[in-house]
C-alpha positions as CSV (number, residue, x, y, z in Angstrom):
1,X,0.0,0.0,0.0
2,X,1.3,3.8,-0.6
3,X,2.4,5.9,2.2
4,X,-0.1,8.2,0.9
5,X,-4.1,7.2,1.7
6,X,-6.1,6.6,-1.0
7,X,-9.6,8.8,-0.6
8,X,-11.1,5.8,-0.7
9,X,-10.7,2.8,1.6
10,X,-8.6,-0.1,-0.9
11,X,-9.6,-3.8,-0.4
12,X,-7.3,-6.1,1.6
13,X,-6.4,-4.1,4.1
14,X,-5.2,-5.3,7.7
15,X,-7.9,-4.8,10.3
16,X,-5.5,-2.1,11.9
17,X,-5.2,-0.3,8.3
18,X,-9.2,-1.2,8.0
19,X,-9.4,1.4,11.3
20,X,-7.8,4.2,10.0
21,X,-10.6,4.6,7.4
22,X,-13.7,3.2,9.8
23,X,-12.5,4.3,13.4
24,X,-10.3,7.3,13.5
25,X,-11.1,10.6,12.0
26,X,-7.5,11.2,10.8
27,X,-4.4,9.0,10.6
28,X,-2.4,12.3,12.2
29,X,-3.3,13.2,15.7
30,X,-2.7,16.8,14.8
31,X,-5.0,17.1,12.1
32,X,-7.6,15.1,14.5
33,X,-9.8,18.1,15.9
34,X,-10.8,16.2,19.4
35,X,-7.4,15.3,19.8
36,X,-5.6,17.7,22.3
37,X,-2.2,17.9,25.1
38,X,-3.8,19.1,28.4
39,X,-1.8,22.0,30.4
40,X,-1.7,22.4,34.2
41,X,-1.9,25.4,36.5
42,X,-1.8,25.9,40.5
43,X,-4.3,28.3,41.4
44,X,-5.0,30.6,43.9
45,X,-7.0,30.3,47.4
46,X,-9.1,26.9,46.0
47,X,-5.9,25.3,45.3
48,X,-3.4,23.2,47.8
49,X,-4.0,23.1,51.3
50,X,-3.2,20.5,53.8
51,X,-6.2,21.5,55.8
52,X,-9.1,21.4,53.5
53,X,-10.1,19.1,50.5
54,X,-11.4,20.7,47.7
55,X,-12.2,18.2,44.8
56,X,-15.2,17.8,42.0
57,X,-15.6,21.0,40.7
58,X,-18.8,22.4,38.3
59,X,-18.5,23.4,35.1
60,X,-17.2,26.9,35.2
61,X,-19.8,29.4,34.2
62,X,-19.4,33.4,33.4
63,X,-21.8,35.8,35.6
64,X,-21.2,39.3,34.4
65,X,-17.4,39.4,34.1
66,X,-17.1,36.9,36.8
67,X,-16.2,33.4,36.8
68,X,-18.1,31.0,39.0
69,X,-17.4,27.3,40.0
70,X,-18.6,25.0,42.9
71,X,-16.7,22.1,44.2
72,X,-17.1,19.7,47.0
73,X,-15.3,20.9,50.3
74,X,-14.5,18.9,53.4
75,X,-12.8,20.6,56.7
76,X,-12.7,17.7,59.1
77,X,-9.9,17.2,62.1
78,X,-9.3,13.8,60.3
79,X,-8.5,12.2,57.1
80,X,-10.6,9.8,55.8
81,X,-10.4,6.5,57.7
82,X,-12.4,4.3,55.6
83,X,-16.3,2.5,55.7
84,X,-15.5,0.1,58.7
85,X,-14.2,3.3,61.1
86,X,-16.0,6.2,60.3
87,X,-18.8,7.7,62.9
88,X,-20.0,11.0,62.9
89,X,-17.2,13.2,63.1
90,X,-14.8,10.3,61.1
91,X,-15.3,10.5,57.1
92,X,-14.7,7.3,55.3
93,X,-13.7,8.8,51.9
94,X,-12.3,11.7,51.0
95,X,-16.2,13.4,50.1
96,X,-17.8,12.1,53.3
97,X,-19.0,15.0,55.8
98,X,-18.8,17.0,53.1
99,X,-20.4,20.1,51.5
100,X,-20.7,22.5,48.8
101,X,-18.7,25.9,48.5
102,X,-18.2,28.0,45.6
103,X,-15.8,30.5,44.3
104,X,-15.6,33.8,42.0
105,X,-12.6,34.8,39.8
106,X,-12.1,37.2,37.4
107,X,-9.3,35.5,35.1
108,X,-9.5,31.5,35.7
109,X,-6.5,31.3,37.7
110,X,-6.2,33.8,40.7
111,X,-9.9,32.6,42.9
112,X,-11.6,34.1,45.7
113,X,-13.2,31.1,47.9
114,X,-17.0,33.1,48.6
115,X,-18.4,30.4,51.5
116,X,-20.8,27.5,51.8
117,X,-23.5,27.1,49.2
118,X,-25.3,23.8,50.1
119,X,-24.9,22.5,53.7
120,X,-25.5,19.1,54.9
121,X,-29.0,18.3,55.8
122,X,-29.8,18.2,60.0
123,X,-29.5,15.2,61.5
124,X,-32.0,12.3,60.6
125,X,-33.3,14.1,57.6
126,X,-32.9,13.2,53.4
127,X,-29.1,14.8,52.7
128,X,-27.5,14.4,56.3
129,X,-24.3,12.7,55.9
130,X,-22.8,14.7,53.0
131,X,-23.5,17.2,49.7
132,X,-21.2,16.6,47.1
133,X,-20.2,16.4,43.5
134,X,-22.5,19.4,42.2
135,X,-22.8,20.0,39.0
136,X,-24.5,23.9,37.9
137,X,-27.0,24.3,35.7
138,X,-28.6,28.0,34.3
139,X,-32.0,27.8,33.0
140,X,-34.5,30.6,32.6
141,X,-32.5,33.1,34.3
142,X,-32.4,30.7,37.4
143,X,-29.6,28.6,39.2
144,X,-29.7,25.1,40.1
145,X,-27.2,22.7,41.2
146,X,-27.4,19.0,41.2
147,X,-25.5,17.2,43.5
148,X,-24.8,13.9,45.6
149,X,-26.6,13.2,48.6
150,X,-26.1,10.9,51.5
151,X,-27.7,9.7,54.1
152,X,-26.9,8.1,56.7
153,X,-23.4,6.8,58.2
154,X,-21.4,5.0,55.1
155,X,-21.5,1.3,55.1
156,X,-19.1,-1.3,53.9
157,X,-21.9,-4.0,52.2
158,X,-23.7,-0.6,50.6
159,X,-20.7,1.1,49.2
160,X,-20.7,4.5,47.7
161,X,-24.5,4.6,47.8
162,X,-26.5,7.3,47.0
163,X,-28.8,9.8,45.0
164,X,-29.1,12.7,43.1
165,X,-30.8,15.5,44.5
166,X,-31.3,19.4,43.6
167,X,-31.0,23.2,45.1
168,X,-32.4,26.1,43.2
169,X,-31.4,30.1,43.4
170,X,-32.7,33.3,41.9
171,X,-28.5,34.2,41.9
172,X,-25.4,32.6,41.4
173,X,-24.5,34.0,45.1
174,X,-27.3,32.1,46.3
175,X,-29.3,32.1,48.8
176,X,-30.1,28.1,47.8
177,X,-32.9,26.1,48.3
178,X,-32.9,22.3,48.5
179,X,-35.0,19.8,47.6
180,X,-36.2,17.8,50.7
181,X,-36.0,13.8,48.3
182,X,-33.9,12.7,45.1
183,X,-34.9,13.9,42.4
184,X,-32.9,10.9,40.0
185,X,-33.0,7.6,42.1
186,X,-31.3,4.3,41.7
187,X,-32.3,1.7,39.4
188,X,-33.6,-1.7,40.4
189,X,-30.7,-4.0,42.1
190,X,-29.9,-5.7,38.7
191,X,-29.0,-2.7,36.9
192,X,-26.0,-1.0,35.7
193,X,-27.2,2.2,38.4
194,X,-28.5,0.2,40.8
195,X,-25.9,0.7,43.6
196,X,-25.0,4.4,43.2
197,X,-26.4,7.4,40.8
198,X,-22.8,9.8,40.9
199,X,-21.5,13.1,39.2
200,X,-24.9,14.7,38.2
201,X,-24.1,16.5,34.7
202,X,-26.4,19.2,32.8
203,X,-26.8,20.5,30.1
204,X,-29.5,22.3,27.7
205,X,-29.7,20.1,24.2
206,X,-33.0,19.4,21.7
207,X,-35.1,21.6,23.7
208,X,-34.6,19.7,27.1
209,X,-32.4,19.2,30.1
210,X,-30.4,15.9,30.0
211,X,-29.0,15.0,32.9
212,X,-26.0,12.6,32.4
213,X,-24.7,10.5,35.1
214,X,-22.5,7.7,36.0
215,X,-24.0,4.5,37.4
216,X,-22.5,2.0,39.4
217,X,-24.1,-1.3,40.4
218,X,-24.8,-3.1,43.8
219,X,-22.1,-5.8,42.8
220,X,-18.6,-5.2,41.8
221,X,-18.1,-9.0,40.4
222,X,-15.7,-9.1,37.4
223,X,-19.0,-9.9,35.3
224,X,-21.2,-7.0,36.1
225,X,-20.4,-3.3,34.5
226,X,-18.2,-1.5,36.9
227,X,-18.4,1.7,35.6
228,X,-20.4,3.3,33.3
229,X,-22.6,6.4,32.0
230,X,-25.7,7.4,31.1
231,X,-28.6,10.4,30.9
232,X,-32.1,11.0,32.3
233,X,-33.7,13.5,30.1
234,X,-36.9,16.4,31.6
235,X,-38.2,19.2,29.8
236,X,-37.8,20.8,33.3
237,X,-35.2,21.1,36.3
238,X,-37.2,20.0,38.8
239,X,-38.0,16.7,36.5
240,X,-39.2,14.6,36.2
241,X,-36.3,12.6,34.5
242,X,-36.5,9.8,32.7
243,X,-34.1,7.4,32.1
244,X,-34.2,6.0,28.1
245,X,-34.1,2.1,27.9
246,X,-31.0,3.0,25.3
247,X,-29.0,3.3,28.9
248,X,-26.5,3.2,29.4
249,X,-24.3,5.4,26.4
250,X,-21.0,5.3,27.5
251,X,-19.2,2.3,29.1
252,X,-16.2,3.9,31.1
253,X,-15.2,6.7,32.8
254,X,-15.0,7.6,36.3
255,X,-16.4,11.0,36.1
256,X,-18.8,13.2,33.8
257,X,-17.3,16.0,31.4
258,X,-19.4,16.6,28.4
259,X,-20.0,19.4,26.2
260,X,-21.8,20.4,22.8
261,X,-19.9,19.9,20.1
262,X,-20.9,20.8,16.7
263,X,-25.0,19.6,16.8
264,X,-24.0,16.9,19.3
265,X,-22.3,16.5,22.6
266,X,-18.7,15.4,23.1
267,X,-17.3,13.2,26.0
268,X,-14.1,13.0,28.2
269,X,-13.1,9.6,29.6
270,X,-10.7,9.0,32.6
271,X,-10.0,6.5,34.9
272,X,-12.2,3.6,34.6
273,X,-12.9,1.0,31.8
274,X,-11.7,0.0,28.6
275,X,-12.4,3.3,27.0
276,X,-10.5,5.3,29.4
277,X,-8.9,8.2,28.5
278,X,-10.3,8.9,25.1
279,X,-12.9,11.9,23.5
280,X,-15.9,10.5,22.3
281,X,-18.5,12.0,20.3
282,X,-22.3,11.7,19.9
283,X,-23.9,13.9,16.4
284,X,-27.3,12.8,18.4
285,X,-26.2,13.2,22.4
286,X,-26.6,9.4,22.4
287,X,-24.2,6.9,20.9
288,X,-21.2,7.8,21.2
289,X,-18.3,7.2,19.4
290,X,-14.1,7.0,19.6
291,X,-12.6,10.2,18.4
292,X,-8.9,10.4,20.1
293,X,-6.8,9.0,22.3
294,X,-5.5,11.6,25.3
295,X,-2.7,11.6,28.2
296,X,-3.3,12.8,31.2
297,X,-7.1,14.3,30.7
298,X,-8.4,16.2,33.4
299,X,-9.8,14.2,36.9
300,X,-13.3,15.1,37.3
301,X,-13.1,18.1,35.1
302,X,-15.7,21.3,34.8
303,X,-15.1,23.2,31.7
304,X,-15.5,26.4,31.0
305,X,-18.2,26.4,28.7
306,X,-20.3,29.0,27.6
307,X,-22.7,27.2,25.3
308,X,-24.0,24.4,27.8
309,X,-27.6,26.0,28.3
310,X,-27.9,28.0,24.9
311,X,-29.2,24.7,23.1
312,X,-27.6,26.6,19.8
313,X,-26.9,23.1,17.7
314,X,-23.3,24.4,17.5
315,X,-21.7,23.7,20.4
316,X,-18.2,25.8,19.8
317,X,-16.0,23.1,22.4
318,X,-14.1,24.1,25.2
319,X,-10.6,25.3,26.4
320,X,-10.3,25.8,29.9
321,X,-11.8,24.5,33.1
322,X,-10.7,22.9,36.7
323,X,-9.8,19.7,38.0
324,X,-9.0,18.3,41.1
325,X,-5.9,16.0,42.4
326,X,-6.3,13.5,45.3
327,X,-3.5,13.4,47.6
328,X,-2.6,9.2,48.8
329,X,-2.2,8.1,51.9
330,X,-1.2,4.3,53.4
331,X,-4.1,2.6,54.6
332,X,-4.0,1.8,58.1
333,X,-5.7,-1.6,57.4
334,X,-3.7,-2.6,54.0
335,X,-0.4,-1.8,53.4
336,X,-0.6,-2.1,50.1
337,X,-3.8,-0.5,49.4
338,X,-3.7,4.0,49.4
339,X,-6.4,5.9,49.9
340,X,-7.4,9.0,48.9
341,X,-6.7,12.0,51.6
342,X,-6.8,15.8,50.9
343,X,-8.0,16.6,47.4
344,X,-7.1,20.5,45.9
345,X,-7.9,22.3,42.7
346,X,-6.0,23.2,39.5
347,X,-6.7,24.4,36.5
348,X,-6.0,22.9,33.0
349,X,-5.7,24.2,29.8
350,X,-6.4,22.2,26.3
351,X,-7.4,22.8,22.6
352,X,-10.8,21.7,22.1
353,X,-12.3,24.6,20.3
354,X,-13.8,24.9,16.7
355,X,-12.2,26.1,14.6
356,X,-8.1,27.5,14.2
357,X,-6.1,25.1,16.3
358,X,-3.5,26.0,18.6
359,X,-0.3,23.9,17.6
360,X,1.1,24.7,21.7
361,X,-1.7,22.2,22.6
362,X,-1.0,19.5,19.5
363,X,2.0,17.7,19.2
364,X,1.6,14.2,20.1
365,X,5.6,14.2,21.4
366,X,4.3,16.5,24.0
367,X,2.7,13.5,25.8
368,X,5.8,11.1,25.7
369,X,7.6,14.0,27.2
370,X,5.2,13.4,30.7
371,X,6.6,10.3,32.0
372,X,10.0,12.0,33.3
373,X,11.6,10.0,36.6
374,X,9.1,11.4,39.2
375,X,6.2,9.8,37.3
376,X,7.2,6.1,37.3
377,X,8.5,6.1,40.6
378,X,5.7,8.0,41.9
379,X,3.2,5.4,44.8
380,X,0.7,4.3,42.3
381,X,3.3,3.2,39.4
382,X,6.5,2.0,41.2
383,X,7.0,-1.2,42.2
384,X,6.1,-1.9,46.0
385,X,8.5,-3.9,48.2
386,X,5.8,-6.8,49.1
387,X,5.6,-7.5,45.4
388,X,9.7,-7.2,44.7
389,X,9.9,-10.2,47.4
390,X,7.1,-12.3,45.5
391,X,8.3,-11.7,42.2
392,X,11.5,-13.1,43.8
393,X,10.9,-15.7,45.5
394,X,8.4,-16.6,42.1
395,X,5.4,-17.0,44.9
């Protein structure tokens, strides 16, 4: 075969050559336009501090000529300890006893932390235990913010468990008012979202509010779907949604970060399953398909994105937003297991956007370029010493 493509897919091709014309959109990476290097950037006040945990930020929206962005926070006097020890005062993740703050900038990078937005609900009621993972919605000159809530101590034979459920304001400064029940519940106990409904998503698209979400089920055999993503779709906020029997669309990812795209919506995958770390596309919001390949894409990322409510059937992309970083510590109980402690903001820059492309943001080299010393040897990539004497000894 020529080095040069034929327009037109020749027969006999390998399956790999086959891909080029029925999988990927260009055989380059930097003529690919979802394909994109993501940059990295400390910021001010919401970012680092050994105190506090900041993590799961909303999409960032503009108010005027102010940013805004809300984010889980958790101030406890300890770390997380895990579901067999926690009690009232001792989280057992790193978003237990937890609530929602917000923050105002006027660039994206220097931040002002503003105060609570969402509190925990009093004791014994719907929403006591903790209010996390919001995600923002503007509709009809209103505010609304969907977000995690637990009840009830965290349990070791439940899990992560919990529901969606929703706070309105008139302002982005709040005051907020929240909804006494879930407004998205769990699916029955055989389903892919019938252990936990997590990271709340919305946005405005064919005249409606879709509400995407990732699902986890009660089991976590190796035959059951882990991880995986769908939507619930309601012409208004307050819902109802309803969950389409197409569910669920995507199947990996460990957090939500969508955006329209062109007339459809457009999907970043970390962390979990075997579609992690690729952008994915939808032309109808609903199946989704492999557009590039990424390193290093943003942990539960909110992008700036200014077209998420217009519904214009143009979506323009996205090139900014924030992201959070957990912090590892031992576990007490497993040496060879870390959990996550304090969690801090950052901010990431990528290339995303419609049309002119930024060539800072699109040579592939730029990714082999990462994986310096510190990264391989970092906890979670270098060998531990329990493993060194196995490998060994050949037990």
């Amino acid at each position: 075969m020529l080095a040069k493509l034929p327009k037109d897919k020749p027969e006999g091709l390998s399956h790999a050559m086959q891909r080029l014309y029925d999988v990927w959109p260009n055989p380059d990476d930097r003529d690919n336009e979802f394909f994109t290097n993501f940059k990295y950037s400390r910021i001010t006040c919401i970012g680092k501090d050994n105190q506090v945990s900041r993590r799961d930020p909303t999409k960032v929206i503009l108010v005027g000529d102010t940013y805004y962005v809300w984010y889980t926070r958790r101030a406890t006097p300890s770390n997380p300890v895990g579901m067999e020890r926690c009690s009232d005062t001792l989280p057992a993740v790193d978003w237990d006893l937890a609530e929602i703050w917000y923050a105002t900038s006027k660039d994206g990078f220097d931040w002002q932390e503003q105060g609570v937005a969402v509190e925990r609900a009093p004791l014994g009621q719907y929403g006591d235990r903790s209010a996390t993972t919001p995600d923002i919605l503007v509709f009809k000159e209103k505010y609304y913010l969907y977000f995690q809530s637990f009840t009830g101590t965290f349990q070791s034979a439940k899990g992560d468990h919990c529901d969606v459920s929703m706070a309105w304001a008139d302002s982005a400064d709040g005051p907020w008012t929240r909804c006494e029940n879930s407004i998205l519940d769990l699916g029955d106990e055989e389903q892919w979202d019938g252990g936990a409904i997590h990271d709340p998503y919305p946005l405005v698209y064919q005249g409606k509010i879709w509400l995407f979400y990732k699902g986890q089920p009660i089991s976590k055999e190796k035959d059951w779907l882990v991880r995986a993503q769908g939507v619930a779709i309601a012409d208004s906020p307050e819902g109802p949604f309803v969950k389409p029997d197409i569910n669920p669309l995507l199947n990996s990812g460990h957090e939500t970060f969508l955006f329209p795209y062109k007339e459809g919506i457009a999907a970043m995958l970390c962390v979990d399953g075997p579609e992690k770390n690729t952008i994915q596309y939808a032309a109808d919001g609903i199946n989704f398909n492999i557009m590039a390949t990424v390193t290093c894409p943003p942990v539960a990322g909110g992008p700036f994105c200014p077209d998420a409510f217009t519904d214009s059937n143009n979506g323009q992309g996205v090139s900014w937003g924030l992201s959070h970083i957990s912090e590892s510590t031992i576990n007490p109980n497993d040496a060879r297991r870390v959990v996550e402690s304090n969690s801090f903001l950052v901010r990431f820059d990528c290339d995303l956007q419609q049309g002119k492309k930024n060539a800072y943001f699109r040579n592939p080299r730029d990714q082999v370029g990462r994986y310096d010393e510190a990264t391989f040897f970092q906890p979670t990539m270098a060998l531990e010493p329990h493993m060194k004497e196995k490998l060994i000894n050949k037990v």
